[in-house]
C-alpha positions in Angstrom: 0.0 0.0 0.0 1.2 3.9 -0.8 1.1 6.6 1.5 -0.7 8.5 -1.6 -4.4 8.0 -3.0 -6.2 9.7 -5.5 -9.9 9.7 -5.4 -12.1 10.7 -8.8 -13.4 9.9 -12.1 -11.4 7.2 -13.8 -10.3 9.7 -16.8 -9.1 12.0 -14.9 -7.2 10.1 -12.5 -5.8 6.4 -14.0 -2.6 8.3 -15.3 -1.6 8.1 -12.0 -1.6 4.5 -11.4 2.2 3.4 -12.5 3.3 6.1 -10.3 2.2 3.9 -7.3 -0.2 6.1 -6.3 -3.2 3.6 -4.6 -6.1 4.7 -7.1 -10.0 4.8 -6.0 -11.8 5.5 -8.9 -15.4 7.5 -8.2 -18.8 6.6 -10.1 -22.1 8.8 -10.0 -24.1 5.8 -9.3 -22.2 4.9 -6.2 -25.0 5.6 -3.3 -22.9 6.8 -0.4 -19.9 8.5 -1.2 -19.0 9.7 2.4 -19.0 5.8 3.2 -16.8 5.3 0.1 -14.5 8.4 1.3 -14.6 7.2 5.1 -13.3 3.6 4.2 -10.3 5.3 2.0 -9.5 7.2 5.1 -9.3 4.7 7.0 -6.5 2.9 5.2 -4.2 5.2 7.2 -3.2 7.2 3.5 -0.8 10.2 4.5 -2.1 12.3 1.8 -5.3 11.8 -0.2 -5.4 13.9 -3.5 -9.5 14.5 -4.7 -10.8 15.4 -8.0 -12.6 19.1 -7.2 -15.4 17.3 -9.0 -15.7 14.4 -6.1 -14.2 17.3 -3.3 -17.4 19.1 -4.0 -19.5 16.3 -3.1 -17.3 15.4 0.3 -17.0 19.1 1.4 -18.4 18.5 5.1 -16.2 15.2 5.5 -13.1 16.9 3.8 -13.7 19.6 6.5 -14.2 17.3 9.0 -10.1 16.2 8.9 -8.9 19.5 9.3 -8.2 19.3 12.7 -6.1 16.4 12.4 -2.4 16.1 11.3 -3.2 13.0 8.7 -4.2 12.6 6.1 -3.2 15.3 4.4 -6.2 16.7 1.5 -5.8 18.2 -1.1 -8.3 19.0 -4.0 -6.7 19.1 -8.1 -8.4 19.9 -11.3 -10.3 17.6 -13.1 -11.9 17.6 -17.0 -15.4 17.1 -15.5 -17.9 19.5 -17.3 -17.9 23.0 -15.6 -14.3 22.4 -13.7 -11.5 24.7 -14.8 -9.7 22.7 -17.5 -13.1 22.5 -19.4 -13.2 26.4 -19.2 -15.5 26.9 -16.4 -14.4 28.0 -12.8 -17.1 25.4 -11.5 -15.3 23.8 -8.3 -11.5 25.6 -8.8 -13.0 28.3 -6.3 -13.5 25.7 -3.9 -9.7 23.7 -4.4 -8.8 27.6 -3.9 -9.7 28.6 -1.0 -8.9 24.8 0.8 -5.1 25.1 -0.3 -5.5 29.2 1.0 -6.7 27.6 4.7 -3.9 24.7 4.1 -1.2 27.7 3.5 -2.7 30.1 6.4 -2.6 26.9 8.7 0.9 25.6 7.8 2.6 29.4 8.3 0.2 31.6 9.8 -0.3 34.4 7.1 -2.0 34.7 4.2 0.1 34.6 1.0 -3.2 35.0 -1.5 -4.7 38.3 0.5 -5.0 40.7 -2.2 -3.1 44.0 -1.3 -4.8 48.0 -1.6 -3.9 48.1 -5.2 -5.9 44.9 -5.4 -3.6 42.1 -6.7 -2.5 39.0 -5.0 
């Protein structure tokens, strides 16, 4: 087993695979997803890497491991429709302002605040 999973759609995520990264590949038919996502937790992963797509849909249990050290989640871009490499800023808001928390948490400061001129 890897210290690393991925969690998403197949197409978005399989390129991943001979990197031995553990893959869990995410269907819209599956009924419970936060069972899905709180089995993969419970492998003991050090960092879990989530489609924005499938982050969307576990937002409250996502949230619900900030508080601990591990795993470590992060959200990444996927092609799904409306998400930012299909030209939409669908869920990239959402991956942005998790890695914005992650950066304030890990140093203190916040390194995306946009200054008086009003750039970052």
């Amino acid at each position: 087993m890897s210290d690393i999973a991925i969690l998403g759609e197949e197409r978005n995520i399989l390129g991943f695979k001979p990197f031995g990264i553990d893959v869990f590949f995410y269907h819209e038919e599956d009924a419970a997803p936060e069972e899905w996502f709180k089995e993969i937790v419970g492998k003991q992963y050090k960092l879990i890497l989530v489609t924005d797509t499938v982050a969307e849909r576990l937002k409250k249990e996502i949230d619900d491991l900030w508080e601990k050290e591990l795993p470590v989640v992060l959200m990444i871009s996927g092609l799904a429709a409306g998400g930012p490499a299909a030209g939409g800023e669908g869920t990239s808001r959402l991956a942005f302002e998790h890695l914005r928390r992650l950066v304030i948490k890990a140093i203190g400061t916040d390194l995306f605040k946009e200054d008086e001129g009003g750039t970052t």
